[in-house]
C-alpha positions in Angstrom: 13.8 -28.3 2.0 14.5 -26.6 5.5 11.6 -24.0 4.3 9.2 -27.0 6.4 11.3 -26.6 9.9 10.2 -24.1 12.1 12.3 -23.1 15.7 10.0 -22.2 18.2 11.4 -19.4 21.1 10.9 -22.5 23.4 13.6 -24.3 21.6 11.0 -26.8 19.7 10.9 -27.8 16.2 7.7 -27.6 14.3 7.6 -29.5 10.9 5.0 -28.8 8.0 4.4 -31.7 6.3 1.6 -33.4 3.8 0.9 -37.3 4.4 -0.5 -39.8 2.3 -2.7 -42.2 4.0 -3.1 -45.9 2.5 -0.1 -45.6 0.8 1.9 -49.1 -0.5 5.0 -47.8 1.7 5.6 -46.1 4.4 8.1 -42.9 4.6 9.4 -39.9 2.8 8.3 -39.3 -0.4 9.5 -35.8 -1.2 9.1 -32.4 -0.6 6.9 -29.9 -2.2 8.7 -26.8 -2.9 5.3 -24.7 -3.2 3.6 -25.2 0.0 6.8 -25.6 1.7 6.1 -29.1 3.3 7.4 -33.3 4.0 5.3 -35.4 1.8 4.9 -38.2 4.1 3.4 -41.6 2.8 1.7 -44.3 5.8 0.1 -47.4 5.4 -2.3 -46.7 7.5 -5.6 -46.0 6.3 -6.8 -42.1 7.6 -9.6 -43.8 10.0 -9.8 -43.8 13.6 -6.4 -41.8 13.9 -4.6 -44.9 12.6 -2.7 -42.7 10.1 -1.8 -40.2 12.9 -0.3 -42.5 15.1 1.6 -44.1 11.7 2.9 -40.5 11.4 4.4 -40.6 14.9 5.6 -43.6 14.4 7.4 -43.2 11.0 8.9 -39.3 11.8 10.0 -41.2 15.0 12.2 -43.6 13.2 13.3 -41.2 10.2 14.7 -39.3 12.8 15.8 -41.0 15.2 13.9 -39.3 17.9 11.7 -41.3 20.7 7.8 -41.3 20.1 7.0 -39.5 23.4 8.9 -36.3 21.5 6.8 -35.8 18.7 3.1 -34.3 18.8 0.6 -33.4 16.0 -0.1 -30.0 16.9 -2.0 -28.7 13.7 -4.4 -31.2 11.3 -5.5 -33.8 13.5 -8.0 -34.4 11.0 -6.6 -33.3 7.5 -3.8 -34.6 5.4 -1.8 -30.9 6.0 -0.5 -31.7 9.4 2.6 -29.4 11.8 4.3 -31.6 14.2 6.6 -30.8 17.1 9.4 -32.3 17.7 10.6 -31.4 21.2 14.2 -32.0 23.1 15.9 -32.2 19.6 18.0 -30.2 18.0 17.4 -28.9 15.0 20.6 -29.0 13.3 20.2 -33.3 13.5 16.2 -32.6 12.2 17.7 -31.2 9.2 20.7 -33.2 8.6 18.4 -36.9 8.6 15.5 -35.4 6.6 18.6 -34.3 4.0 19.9 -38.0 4.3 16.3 -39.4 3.6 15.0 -37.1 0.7 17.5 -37.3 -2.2 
């Protein structure tokens, strides 16, 4: 699963990861070993970045990081999506997305 982190040379984490909009739940759902990426399920319906900010929200509490650290910086307007997680360590990143995907 650590194929979907990223370390930037700025010391940033970028994670790959797939979401499914309008979902009944909101949170991990897996990891597909193919393309390398989180599949991410939000409640949010994919309209007028309501499902982007319901990203934010739920990578913020999976892992345990503060909103203002995470950014969408690929697939603003796709379900494929790369976020950044900055001031984190990565080590942590990886250890709470182990914990959360079983």
């Amino acid at each position: 699963m650590e194929e979907c982190l990223q370390l930037t040379l700025s010391g940033e984490v970028l994670i790959n990861i797939q979401v499914n909009p309008g979902s009944n739940k909101s949170g991990p759902i897996g990891y597909d070993q193919w393309t390398k990426r989180l599949k991410l399920a939000v409640r949010a319906k994919a309209e007028g970045g309501k499902a982007n900010n319901a990203v934010i929200y739920t990578l913020s509490e999976l892992l345990k990081v503060p909103k203002r650290d995470l950014d969408i910086v690929t697939g603003h307007k796709s379900r494929t999506k790369q976020i950044k997680v900055s001031n984190q360590d990565i080590q942590l990143i990886k250890k709470a997305l182990k914990y959360s995907i079983k």
